[in-house]
Gaussian input, Z-matrix of N, CA and C with variables (Angstrom, degrees):
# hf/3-21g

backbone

0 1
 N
 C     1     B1
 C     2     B2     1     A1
 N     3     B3     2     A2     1     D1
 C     4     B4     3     A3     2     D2
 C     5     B5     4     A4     3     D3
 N     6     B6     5     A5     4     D4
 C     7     B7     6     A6     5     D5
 C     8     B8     7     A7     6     D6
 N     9     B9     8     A8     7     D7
 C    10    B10     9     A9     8     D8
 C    11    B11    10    A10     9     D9
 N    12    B12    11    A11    10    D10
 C    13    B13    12    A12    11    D11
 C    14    B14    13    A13    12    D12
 N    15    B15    14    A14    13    D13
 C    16    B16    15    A15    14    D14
 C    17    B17    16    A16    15    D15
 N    18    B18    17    A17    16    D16
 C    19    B19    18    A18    17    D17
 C    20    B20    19    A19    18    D18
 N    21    B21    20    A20    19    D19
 C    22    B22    21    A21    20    D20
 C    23    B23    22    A22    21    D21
 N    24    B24    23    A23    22    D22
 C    25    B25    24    A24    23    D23
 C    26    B26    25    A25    24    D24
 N    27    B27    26    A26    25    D25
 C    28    B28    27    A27    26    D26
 C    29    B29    28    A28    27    D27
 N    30    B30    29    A29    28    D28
 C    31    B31    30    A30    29    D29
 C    32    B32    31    A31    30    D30
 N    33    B33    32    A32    31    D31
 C    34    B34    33    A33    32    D32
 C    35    B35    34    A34    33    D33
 N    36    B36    35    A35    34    D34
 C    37    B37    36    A36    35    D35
 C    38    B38    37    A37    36    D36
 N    39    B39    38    A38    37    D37
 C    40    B40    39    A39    38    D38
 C    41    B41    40    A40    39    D39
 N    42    B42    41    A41    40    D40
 C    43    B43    42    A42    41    D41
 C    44    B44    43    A43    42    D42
 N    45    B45    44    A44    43    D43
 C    46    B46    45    A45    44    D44
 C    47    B47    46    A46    45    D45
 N    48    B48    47    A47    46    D46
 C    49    B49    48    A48    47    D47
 C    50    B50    49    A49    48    D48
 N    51    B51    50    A50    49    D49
 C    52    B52    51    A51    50    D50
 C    53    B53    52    A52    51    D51
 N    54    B54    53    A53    52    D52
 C    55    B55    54    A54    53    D53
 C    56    B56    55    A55    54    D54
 N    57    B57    56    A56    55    D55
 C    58    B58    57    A57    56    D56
 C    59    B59    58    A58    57    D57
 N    60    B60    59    A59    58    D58
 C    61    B61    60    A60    59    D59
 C    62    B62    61    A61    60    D60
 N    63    B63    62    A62    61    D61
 C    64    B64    63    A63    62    D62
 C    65    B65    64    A64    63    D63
 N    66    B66    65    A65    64    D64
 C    67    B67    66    A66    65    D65
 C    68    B68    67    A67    66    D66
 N    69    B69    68    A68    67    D67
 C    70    B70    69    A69    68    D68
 C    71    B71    70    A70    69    D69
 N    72    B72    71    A71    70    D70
 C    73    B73    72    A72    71    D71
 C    74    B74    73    A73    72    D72
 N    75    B75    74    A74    73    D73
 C    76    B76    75    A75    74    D74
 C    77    B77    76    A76    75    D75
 N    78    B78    77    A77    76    D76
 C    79    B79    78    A78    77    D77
 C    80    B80    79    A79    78    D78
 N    81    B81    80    A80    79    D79
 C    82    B82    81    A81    80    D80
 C    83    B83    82    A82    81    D81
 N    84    B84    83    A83    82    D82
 C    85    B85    84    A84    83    D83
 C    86    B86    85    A85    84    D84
 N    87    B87    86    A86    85    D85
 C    88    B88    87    A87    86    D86
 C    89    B89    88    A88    87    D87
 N    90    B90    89    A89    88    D88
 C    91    B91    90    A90    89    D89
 C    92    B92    91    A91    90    D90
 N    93    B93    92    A92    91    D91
 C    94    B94    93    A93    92    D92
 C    95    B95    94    A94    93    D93
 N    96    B96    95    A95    94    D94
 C    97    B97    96    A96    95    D95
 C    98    B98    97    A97    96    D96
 N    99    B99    98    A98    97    D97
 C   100   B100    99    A99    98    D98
 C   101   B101   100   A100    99    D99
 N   102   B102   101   A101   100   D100
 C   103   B103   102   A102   101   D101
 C   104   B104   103   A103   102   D102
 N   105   B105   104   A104   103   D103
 C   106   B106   105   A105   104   D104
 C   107   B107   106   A106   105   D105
 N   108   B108   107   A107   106   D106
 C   109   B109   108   A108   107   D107
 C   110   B110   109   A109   108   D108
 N   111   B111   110   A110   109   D109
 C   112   B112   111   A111   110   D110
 C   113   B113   112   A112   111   D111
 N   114   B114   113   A113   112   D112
 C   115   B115   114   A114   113   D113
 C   116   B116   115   A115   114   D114
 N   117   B117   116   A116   115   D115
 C   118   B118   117   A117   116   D116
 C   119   B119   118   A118   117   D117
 N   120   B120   119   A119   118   D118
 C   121   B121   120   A120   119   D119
 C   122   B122   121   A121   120   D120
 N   123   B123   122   A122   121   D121
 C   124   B124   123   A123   122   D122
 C   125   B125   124   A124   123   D123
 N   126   B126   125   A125   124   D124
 C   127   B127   126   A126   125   D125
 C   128   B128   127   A127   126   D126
 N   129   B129   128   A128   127   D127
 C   130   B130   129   A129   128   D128
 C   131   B131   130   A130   129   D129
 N   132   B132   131   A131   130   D130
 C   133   B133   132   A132   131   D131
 C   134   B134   133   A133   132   D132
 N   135   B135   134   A134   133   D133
 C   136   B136   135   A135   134   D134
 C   137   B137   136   A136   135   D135
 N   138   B138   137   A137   136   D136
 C   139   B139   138   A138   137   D137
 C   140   B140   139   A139   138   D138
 N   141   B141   140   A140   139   D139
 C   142   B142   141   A141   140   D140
 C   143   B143   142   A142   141   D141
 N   144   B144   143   A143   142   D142
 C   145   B145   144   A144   143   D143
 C   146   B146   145   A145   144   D144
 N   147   B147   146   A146   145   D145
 C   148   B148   147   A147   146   D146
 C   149   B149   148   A148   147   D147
 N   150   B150   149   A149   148   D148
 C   151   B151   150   A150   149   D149
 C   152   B152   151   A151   150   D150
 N   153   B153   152   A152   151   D151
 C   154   B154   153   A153   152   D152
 C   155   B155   154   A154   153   D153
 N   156   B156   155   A155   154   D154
 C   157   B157   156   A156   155   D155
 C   158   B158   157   A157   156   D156
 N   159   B159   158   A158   157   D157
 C   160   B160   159   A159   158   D158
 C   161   B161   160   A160   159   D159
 N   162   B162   161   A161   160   D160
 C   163   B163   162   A162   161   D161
 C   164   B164   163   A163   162   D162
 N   165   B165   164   A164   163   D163
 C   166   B166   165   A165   164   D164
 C   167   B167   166   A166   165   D165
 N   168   B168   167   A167   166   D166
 C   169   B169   168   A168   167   D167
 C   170   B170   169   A169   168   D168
 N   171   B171   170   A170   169   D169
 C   172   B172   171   A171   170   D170
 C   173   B173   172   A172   171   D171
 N   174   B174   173   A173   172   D172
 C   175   B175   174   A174   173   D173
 C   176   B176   175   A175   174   D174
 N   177   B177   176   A176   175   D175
 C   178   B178   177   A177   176   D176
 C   179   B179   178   A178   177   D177
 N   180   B180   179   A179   178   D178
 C   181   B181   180   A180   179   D179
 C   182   B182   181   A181   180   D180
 N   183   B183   182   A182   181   D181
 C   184   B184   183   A183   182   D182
 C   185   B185   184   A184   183   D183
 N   186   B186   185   A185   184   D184
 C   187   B187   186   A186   185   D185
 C   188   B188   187   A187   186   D186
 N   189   B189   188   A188   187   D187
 C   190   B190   189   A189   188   D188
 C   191   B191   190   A190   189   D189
 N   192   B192   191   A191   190   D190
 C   193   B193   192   A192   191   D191
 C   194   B194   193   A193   192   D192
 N   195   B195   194   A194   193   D193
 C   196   B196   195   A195   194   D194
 C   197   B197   196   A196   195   D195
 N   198   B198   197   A197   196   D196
 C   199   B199   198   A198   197   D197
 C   200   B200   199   A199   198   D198
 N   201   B201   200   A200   199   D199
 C   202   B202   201   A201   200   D200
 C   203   B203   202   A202   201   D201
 N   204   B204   203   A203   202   D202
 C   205   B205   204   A204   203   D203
 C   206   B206   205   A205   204   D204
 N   207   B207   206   A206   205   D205
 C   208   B208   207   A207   206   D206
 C   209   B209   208   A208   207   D207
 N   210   B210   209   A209   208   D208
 C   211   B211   210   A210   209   D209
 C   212   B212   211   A211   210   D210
 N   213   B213   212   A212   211   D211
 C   214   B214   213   A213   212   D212
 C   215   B215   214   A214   213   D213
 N   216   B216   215   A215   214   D214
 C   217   B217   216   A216   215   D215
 C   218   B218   217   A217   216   D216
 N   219   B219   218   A218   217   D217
 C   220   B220   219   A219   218   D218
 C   221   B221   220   A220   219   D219
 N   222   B222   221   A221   220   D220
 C   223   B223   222   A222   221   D221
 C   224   B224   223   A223   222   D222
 N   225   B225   224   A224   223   D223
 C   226   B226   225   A225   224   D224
 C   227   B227   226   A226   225   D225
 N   228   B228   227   A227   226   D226
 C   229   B229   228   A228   227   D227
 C   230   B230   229   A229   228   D228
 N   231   B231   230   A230   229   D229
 C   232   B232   231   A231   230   D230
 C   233   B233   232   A232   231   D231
 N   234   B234   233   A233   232   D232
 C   235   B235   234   A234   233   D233
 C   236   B236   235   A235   234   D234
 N   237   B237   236   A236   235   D235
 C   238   B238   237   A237   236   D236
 C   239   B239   238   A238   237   D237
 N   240   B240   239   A239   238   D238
 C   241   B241   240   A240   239   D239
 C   242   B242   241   A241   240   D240
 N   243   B243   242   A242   241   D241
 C   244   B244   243   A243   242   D242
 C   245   B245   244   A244   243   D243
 N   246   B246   245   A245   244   D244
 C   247   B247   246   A246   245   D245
 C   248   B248   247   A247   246   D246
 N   249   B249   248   A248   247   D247
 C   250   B250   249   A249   248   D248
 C   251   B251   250   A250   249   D249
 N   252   B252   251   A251   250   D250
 C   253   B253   252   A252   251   D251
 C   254   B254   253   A253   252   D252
 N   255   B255   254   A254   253   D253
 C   256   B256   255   A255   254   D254
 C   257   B257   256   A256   255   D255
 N   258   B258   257   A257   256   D256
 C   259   B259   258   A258   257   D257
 C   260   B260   259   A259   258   D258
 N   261   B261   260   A260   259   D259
 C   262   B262   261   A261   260   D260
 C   263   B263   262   A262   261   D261
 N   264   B264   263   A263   262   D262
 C   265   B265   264   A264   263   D263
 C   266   B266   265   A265   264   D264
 N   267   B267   266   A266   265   D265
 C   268   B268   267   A267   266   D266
 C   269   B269   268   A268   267   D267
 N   270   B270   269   A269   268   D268
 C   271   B271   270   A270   269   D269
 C   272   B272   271   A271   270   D270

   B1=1.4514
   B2=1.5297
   B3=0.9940
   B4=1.4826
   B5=1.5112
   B6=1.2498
   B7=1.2973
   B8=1.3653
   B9=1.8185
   B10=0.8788
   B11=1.3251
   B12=1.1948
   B13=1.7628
   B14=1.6791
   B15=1.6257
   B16=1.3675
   B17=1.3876
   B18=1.2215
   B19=1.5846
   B20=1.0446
   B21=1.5906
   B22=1.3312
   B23=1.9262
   B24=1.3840
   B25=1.7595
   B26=1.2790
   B27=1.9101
   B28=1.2430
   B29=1.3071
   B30=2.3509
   B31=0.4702
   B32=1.5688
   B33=1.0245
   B34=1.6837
   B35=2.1271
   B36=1.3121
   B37=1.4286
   B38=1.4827
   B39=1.4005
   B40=1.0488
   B41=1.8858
   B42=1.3363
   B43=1.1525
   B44=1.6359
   B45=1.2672
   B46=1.3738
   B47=1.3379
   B48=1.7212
   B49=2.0437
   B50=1.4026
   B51=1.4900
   B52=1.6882
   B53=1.4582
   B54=1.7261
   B55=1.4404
   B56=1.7129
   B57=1.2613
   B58=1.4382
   B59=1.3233
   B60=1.7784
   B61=1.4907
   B62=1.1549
   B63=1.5443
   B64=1.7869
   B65=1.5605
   B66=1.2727
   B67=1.3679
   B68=1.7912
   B69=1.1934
   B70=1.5433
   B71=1.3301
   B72=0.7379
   B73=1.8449
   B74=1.5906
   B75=1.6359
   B76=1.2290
   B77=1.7239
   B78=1.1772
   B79=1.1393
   B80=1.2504
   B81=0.9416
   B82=1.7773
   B83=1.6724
   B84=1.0531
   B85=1.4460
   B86=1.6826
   B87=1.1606
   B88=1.4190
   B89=1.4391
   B90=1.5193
   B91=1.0030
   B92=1.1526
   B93=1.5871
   B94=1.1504
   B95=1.3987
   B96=1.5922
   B97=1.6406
   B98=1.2126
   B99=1.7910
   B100=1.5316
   B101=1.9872
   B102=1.5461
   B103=2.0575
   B104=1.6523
   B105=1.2695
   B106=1.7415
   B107=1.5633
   B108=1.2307
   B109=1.4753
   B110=1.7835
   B111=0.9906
   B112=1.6728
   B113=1.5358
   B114=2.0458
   B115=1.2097
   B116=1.7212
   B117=1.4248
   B118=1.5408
   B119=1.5607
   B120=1.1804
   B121=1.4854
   B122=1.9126
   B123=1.4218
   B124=1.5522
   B125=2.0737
   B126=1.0539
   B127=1.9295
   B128=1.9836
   B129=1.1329
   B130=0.9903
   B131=1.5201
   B132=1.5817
   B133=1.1065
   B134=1.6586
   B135=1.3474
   B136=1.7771
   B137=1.7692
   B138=1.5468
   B139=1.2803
   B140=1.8002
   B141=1.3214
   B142=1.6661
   B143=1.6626
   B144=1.6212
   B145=1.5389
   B146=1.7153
   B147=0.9480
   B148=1.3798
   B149=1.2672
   B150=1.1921
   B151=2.0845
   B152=1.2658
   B153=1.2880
   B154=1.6171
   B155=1.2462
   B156=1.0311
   B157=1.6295
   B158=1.8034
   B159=1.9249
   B160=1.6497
   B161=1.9617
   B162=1.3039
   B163=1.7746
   B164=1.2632
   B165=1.3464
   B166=1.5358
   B167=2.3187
   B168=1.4692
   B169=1.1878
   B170=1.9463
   B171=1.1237
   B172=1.7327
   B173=1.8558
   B174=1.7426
   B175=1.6821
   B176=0.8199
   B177=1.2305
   B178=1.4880
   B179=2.0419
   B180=1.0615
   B181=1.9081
   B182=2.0773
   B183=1.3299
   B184=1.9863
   B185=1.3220
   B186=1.7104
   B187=1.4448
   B188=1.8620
   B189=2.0491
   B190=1.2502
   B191=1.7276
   B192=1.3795
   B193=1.3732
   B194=1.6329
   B195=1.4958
   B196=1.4382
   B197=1.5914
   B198=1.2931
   B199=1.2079
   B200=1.6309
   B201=1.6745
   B202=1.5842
   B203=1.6707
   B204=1.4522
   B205=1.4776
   B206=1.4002
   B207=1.0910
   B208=1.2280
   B209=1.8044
   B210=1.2190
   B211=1.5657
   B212=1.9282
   B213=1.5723
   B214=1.7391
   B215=1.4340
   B216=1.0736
   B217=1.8809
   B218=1.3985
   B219=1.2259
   B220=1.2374
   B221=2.0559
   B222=1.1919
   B223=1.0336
   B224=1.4241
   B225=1.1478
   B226=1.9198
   B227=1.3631
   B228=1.5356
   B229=1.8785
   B230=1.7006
   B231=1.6218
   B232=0.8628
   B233=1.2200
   B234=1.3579
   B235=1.5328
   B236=1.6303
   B237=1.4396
   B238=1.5037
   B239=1.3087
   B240=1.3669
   B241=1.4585
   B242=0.8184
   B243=1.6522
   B244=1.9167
   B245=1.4258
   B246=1.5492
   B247=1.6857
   B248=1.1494
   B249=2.0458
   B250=1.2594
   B251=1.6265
   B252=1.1144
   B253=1.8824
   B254=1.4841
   B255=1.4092
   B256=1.4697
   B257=1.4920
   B258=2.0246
   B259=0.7344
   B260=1.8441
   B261=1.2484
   B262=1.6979
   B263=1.3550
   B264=1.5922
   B265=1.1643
   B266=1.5658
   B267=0.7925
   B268=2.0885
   B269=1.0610
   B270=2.0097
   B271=1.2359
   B272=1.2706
   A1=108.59
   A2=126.49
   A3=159.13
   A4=96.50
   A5=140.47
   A6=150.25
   A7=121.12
   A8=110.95
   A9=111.80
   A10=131.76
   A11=103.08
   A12=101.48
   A13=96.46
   A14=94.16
   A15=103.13
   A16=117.30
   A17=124.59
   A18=126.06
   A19=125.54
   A20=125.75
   A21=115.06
   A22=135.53
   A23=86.60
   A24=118.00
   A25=114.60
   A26=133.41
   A27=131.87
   A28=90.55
   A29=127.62
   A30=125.03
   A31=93.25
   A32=112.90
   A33=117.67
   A34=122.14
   A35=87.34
   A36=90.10
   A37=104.59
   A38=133.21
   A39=139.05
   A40=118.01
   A41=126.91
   A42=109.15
   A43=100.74
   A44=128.90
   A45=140.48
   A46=117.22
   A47=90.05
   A48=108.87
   A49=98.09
   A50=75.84
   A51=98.16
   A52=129.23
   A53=115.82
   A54=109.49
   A55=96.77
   A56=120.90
   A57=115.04
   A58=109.64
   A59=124.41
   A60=115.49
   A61=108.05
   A62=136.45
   A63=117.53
   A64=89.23
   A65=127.71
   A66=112.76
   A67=121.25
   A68=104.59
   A69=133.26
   A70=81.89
   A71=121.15
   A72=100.14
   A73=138.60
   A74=94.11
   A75=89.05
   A76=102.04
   A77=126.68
   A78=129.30
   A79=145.33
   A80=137.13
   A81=147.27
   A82=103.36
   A83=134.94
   A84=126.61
   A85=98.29
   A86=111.05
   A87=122.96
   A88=115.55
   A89=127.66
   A90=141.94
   A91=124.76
   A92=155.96
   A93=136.48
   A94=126.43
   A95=100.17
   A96=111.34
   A97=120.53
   A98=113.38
   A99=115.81
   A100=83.36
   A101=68.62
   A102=82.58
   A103=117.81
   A104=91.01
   A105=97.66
   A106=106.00
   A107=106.65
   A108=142.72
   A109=92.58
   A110=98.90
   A111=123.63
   A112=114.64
   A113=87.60
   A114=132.46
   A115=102.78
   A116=122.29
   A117=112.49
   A118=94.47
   A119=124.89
   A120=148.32
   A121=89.38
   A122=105.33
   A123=100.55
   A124=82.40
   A125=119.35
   A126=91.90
   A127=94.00
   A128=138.12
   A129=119.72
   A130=125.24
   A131=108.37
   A132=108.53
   A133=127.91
   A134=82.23
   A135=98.86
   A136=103.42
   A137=104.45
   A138=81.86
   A139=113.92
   A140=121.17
   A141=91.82
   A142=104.14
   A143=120.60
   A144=123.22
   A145=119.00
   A146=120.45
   A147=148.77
   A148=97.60
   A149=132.06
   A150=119.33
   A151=95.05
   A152=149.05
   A153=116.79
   A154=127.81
   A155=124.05
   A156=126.00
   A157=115.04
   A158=96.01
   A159=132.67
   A160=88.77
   A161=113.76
   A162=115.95
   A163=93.04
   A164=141.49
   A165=129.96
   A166=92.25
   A167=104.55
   A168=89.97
   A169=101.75
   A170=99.86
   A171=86.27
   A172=116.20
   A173=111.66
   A174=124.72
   A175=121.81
   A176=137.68
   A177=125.91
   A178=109.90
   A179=93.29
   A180=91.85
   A181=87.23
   A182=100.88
   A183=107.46
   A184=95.82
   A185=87.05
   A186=77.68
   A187=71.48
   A188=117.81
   A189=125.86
   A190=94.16
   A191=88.46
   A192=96.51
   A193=113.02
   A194=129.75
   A195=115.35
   A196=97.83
   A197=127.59
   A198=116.89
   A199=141.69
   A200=99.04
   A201=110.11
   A202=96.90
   A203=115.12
   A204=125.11
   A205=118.24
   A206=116.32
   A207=115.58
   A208=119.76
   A209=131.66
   A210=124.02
   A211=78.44
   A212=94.53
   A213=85.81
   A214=136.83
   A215=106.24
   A216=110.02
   A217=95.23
   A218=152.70
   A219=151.85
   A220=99.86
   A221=120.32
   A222=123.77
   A223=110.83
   A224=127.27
   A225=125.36
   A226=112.29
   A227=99.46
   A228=92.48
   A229=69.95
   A230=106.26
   A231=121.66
   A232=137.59
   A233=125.53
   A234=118.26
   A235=119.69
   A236=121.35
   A237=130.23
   A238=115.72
   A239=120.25
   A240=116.78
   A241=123.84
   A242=136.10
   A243=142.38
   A244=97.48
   A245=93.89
   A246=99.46
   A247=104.49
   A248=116.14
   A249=105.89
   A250=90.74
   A251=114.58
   A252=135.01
   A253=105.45
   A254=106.64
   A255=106.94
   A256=90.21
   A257=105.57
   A258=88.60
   A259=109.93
   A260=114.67
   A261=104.22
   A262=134.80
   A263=149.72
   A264=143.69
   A265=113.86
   A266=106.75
   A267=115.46
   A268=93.23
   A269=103.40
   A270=108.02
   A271=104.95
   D1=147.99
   D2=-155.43
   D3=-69.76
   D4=-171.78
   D5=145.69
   D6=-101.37
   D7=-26.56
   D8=163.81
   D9=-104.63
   D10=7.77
   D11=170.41
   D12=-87.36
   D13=161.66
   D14=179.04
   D15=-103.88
   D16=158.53
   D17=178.65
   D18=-63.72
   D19=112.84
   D20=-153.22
   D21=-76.18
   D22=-1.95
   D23=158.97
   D24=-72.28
   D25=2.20
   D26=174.51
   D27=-107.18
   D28=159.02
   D29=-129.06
   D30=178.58
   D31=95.75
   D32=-165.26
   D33=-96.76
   D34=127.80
   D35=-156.89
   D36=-116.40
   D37=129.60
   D38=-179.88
   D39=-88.73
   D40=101.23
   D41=-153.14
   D42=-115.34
   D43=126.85
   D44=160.55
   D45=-104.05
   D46=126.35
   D47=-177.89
   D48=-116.84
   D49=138.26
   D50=169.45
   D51=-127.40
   D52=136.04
   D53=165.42
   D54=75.00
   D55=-165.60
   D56=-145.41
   D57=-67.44
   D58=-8.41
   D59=164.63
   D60=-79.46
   D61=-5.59
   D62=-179.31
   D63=-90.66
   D64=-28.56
   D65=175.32
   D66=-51.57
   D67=-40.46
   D68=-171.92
   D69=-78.40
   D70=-73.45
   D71=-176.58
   D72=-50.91
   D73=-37.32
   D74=178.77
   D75=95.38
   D76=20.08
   D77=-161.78
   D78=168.03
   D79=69.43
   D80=170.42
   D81=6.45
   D82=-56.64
   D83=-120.20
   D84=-172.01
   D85=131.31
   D86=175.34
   D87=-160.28
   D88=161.85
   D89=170.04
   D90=-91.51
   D91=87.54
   D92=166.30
   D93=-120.40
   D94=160.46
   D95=-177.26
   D96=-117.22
   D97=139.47
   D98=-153.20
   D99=-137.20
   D100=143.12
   D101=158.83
   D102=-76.68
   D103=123.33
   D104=-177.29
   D105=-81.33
   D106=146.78
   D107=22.32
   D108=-103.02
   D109=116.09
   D110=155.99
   D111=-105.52
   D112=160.90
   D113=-144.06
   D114=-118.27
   D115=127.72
   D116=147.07
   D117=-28.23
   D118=-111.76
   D119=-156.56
   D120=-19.98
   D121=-60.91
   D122=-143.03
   D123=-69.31
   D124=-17.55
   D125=-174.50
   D126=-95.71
   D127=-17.58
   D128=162.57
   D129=-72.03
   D130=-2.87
   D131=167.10
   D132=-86.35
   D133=-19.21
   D134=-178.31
   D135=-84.80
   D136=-41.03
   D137=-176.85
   D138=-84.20
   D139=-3.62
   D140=171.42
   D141=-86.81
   D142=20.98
   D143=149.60
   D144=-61.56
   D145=-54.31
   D146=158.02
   D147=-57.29
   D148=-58.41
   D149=-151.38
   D150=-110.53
   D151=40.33
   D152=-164.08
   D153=-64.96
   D154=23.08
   D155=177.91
   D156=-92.40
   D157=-18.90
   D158=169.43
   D159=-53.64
   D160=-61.20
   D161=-158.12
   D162=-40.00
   D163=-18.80
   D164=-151.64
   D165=-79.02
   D166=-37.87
   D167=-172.14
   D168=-102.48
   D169=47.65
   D170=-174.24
   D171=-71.37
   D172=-29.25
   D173=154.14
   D174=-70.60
   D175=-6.81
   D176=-178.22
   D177=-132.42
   D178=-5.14
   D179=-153.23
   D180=-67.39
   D181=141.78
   D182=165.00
   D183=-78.49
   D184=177.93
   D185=-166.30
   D186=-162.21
   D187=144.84
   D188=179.01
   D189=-146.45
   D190=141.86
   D191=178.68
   D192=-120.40
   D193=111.55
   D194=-172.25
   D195=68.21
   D196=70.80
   D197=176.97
   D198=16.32
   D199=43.75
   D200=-168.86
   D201=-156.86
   D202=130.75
   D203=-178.32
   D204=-38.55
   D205=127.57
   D206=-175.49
   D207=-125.78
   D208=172.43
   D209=-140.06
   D210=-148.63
   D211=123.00
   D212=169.84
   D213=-61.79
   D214=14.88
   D215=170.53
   D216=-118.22
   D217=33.18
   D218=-168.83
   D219=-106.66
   D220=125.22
   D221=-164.07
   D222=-63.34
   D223=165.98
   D224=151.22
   D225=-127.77
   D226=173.97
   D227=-165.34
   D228=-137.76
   D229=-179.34
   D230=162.51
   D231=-74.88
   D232=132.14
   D233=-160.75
   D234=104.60
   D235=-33.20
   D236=177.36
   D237=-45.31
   D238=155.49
   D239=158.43
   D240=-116.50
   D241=97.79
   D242=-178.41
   D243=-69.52
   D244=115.19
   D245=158.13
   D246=-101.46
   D247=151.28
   D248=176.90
   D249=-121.40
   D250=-173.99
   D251=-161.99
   D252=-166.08
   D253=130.97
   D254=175.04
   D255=-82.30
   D256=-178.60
   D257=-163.64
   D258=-83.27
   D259=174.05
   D260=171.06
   D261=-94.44
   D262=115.54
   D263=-167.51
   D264=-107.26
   D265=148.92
   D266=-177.81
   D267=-121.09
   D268=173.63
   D269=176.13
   D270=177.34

């Protein structure tokens, strides 16, 4: 294998935050890469590795995958985009 090819067990995820987690981030929009077979849960787990200021919503944060609700054991492939959402309150 190449040096520059990548390992084909990595698995690239396009992630958009919103509302008080893009604040916590520091950021709208990021790129990240997870070992497949990944998880909602298991790449939000990786990224409050990277973000930890993210752990504040790890019970409550939504979560959409490909612009459609998504459930933290819900798989990802490569290429998807996980949006996350704090949680939302009315009133």
């Amino acid at each position: 294998m190449s040096e520059l090819t990548p390992p084909t067990n990595l698995i690239r995820v396009h992630v958009l935050l919103f509302g008080a987690c893009r604040e916590a981030a520091g950021s709208s929009e990021l790129e990240f890469e997870l070992t497949a077979p990944a998880t909602v849960n298991a790449a939000f787990a990786a990224l409050t590795q990277q973000l930890p200021q993210l752990a504040h919503y790890e019970r409550s944060a939504l979560f959409a995958v490909n612009e459609e609700h998504a459930r933290p054991h819900q798989a990802l492939r490569n290429g998807d985009t996980l949006a996350i959402f704090p949680p939302v309150s009315g009133g």
